[in-house]
N, C-alpha and C positions, 0 to 999 in steps of 0.2 A: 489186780490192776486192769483197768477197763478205759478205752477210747473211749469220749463223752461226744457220744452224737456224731460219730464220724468225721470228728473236728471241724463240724458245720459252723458258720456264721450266721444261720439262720437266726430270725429274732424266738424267741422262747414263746409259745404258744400261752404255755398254761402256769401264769404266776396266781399268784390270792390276789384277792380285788377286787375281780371282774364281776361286776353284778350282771350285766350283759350277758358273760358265759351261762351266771348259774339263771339269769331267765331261760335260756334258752334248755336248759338242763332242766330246769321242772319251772314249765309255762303257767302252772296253775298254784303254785305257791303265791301265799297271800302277801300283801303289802303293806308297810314297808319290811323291805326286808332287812335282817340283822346281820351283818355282817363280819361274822369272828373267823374269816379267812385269812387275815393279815395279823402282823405284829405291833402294828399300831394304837398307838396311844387312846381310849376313847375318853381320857378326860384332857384334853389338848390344853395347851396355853392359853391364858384369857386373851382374845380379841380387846387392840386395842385403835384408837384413830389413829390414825399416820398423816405427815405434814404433806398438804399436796406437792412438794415438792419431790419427796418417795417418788411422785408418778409425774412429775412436768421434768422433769430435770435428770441427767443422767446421773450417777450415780458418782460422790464424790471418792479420790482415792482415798483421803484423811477416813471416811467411814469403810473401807475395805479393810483398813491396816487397825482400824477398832474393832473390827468383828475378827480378823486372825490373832490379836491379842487375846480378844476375849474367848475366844476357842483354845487357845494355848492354854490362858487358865484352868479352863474348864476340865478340860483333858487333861494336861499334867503333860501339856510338850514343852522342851528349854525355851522356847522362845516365839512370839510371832513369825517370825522370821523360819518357821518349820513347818507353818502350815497355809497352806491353800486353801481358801475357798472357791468353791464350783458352786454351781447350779444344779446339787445332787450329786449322790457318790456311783450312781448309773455314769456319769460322764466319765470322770476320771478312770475307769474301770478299765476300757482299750490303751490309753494315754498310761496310764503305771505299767501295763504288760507291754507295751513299746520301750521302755525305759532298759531292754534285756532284750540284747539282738535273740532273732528268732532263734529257737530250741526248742527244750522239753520241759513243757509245763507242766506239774503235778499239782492237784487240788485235792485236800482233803476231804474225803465227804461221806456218806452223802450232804449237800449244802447247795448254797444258794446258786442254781444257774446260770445266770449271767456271770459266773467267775470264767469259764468254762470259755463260754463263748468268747468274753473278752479277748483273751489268749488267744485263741483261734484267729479273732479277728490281726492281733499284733503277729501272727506269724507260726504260733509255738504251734508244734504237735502237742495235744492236749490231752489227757488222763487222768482218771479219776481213781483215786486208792485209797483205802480203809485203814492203811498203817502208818502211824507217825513217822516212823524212822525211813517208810520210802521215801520222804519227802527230800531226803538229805541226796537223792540220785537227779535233784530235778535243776535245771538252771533259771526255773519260778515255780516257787513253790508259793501257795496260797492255802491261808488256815484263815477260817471264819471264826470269833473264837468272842463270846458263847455259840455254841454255832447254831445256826437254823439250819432245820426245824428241831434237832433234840436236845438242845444248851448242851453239848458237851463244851468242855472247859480244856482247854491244853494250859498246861505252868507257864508262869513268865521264862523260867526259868531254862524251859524246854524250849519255848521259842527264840529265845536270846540264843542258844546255842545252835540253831538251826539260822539264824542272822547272820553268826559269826562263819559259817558253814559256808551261806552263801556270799559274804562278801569275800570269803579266799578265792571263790574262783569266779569273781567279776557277776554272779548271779544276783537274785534278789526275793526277799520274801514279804508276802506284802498280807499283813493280817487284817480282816476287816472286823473293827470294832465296833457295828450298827447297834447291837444290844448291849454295850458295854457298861453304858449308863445304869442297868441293872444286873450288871455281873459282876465278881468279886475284882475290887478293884486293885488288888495285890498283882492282879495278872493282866494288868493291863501295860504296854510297850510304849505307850505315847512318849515318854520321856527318855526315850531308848534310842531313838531313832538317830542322834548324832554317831552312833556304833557304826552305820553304814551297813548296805544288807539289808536295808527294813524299810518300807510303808507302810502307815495305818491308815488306811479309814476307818471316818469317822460319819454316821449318820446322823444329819438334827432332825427331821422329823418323825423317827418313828418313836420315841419317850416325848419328844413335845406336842405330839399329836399332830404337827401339821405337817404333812407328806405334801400339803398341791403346794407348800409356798417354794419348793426345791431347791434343797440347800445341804452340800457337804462339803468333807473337809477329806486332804490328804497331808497328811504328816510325817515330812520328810528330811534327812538331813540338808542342811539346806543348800548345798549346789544341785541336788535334786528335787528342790522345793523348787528355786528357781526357774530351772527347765519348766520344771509342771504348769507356774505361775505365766512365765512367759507363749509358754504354749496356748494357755486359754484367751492370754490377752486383758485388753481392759476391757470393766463394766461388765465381766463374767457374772457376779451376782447383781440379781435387779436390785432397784432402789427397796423399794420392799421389804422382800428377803431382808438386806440387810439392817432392817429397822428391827423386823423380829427375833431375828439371830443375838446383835446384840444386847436386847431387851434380856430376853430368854436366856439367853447364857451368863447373862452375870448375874439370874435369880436366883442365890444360893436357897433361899429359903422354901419357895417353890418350886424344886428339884428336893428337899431333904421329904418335905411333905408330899411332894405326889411315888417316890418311892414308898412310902410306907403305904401310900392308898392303892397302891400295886401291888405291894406283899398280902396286903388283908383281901383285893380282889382276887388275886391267884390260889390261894389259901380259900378261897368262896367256889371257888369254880371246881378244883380236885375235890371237896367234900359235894357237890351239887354232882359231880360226875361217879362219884364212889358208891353214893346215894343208887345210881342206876346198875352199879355191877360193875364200872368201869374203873382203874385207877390208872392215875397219871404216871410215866416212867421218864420223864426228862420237862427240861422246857424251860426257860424264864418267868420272873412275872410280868412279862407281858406278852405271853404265850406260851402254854400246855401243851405237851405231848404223848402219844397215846401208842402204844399197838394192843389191836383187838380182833378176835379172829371176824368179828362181824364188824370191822371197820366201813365195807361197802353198803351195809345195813342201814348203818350209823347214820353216815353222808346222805345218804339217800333218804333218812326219815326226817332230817333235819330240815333237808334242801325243801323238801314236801312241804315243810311250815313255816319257809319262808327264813329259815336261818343256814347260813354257810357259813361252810368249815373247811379245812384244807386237808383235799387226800394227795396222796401221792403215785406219779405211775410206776416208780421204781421198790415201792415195798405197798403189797393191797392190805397191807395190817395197817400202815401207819396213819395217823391224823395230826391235827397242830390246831389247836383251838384260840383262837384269841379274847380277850376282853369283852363282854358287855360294858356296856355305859350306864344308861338309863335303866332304874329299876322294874321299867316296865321289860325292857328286854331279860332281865333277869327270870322276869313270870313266865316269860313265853320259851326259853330256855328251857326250864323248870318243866313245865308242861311239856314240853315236846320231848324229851328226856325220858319223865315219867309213862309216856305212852308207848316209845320205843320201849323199853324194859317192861310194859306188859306184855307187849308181844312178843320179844324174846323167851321171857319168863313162858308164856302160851307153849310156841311152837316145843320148848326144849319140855314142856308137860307131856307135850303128846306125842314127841318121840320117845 
């Protein structure tokens, strides 16, 4: 068990994303650059016109209570009336760890950062541990589940019992579900939540590809929806937002088909990677994970051509590769891959 960051509030320096960062990381990488840093989706929902009223007009409640229907669907929560929409599940993140006067927060991880912090910011003393069953000593406990960056997977059945755990002694467990759209959906809690003890998030942009339109969900029993709900206020989500939200999530058909163009791309990238000496040891499909004793090598011959990937400062093995899109990013992949494993192959001839 390890203090995270000496229960700083600071904001988190180093997410995936930042093209900015890796310019600055290698100024002479060519353009445009590829960026397989993140978990996101590179074949996104199709763009479609939206009524100018989306942007003249604030945003109606009748279209609010259509997109937490339509999220409840989607998910598999008992009812609208269970979940929240925000403006990204970055928001909600401080606002759920309020929900549990201040204590001892425990995060499972390693995983997503800003868990971490959030807690911090509501109060808790915050720690970071590797063992499921410590989690049952915390008064918030928090499981990313598939988790980022290594899809491990915790049971429903594990976490229901760690819900039940903590709703005996007035605590709370809050699982975020951002990759859950491609994780086994046996193990998913969204319909659980009337149990009491539990939050889900939930992420829309990173399987529908659009992270800038910002938009998530917290799914709660519902005098904790409430709260959450009231806390944000009206016209939390923009007009916008809520056009693609419900679009998107009542498209069963385009969700069954972009999972399977997920499984054949993830499936394309561990043999493109295996190809160089490397093999995959966790991840989603919509995101690969790696440990390699030349992970630093890796990052650094990639960055060089203009493609990012995501290291980590808490293990120098580890990586997290996301998605190319375009076929042409797949060549340059390919090639930049190909050239690092000559010179691995080199150096390790002439030792």
């Amino acid at each position: 068990m390890a203090l995270v960051n000496g229960n700083s509030v600071d904001a988190v320096a180093d997410h995936g994303g930042s093209l900015g960062r890796a310019s600055v990381l290698f100024p002479h990488a060519p353009l445009p650059w590829i960026d397989l840093s993140t978990g996101i989706n590179p074949h996104s929902y199709p763009l479609f016109d939206l009524p100018a009223t989306a942007f003249s007009r604030l945003p109606e409640p009748a279209r609010a209570r259509e997109l937490a229907a339509g999220a409840a669907a989607a998910y598999g929560a008992p009812s609208a009336a269970n979940v929240v929409p925000a403006p990204g599940t970055q928001i909600l993140l401080p606002r759920v760890a309020s929900l549990v006067k201040p204590g001892r927060a425990l995060v499972l991880g390693p995983t997503y950062a800003e868990h971490a912090r959030a807690c911090a910011i509501a109060g808790h003393t915050v720690a970071e541990v590797r063992d499921f069953d410590a989690l049952f000593g915390a008064d918030i406990a928090v499981v990313v589940n598939p988790n980022n960056p290594d899809g491990r997977v915790v049971s429903r059945r594990d976490l229901l019992e760690l819900a039940d755990k903590m709703r005996s002694k007035g605590g709370l467990l809050v699982v975020d579900e951002a990759f859950m759209e491609v994780g086994p959906r046996d193990e998913r809690v969204d319909g659980d939540v009337e149990r009491g003890g539990l939050v889900v998030l939930r992420s829309f942009g990173k399987f529908f590809g659009l992270a800038g339109v910002r938009l998530g969900f917290a799914i709660a029993a519902e005098p904790l929806a409430a709260l959450l709900d009231a806390e944000l206020g009206p016209w939390a989500v923009a007009g916008p937002t809520l056009e693609y939200g419900i679009r998107a999530l009542g498209d069963e058909a385009w969700q069954g088909a972009m999972r399977n163009t997920l499984r054949e791309d993830a499936a394309r990238l561990d043999a493109l990677f295996a190809g160089a000496g490397v093999q995959m040891s966790g991840g989603t499909s919509l995101f690969r994970f790696v440990r390699t004793s030349d992970a630093a090598g890796l990052f650094a011959a990639l960055g060089e051509r203009g493609i990012l990937i995501r290291n980590f400062g808490w293990d120098d093995t580890a990586l997290r590769i996301g998605l190319p899109g375009r076929e042409a990013e797949w060549k340059r992949l390919e090639q930049a891959l190909a050239v690092w494993a000559e010179k691995r192959h080199a150096r390790a001839t002439e030792a």
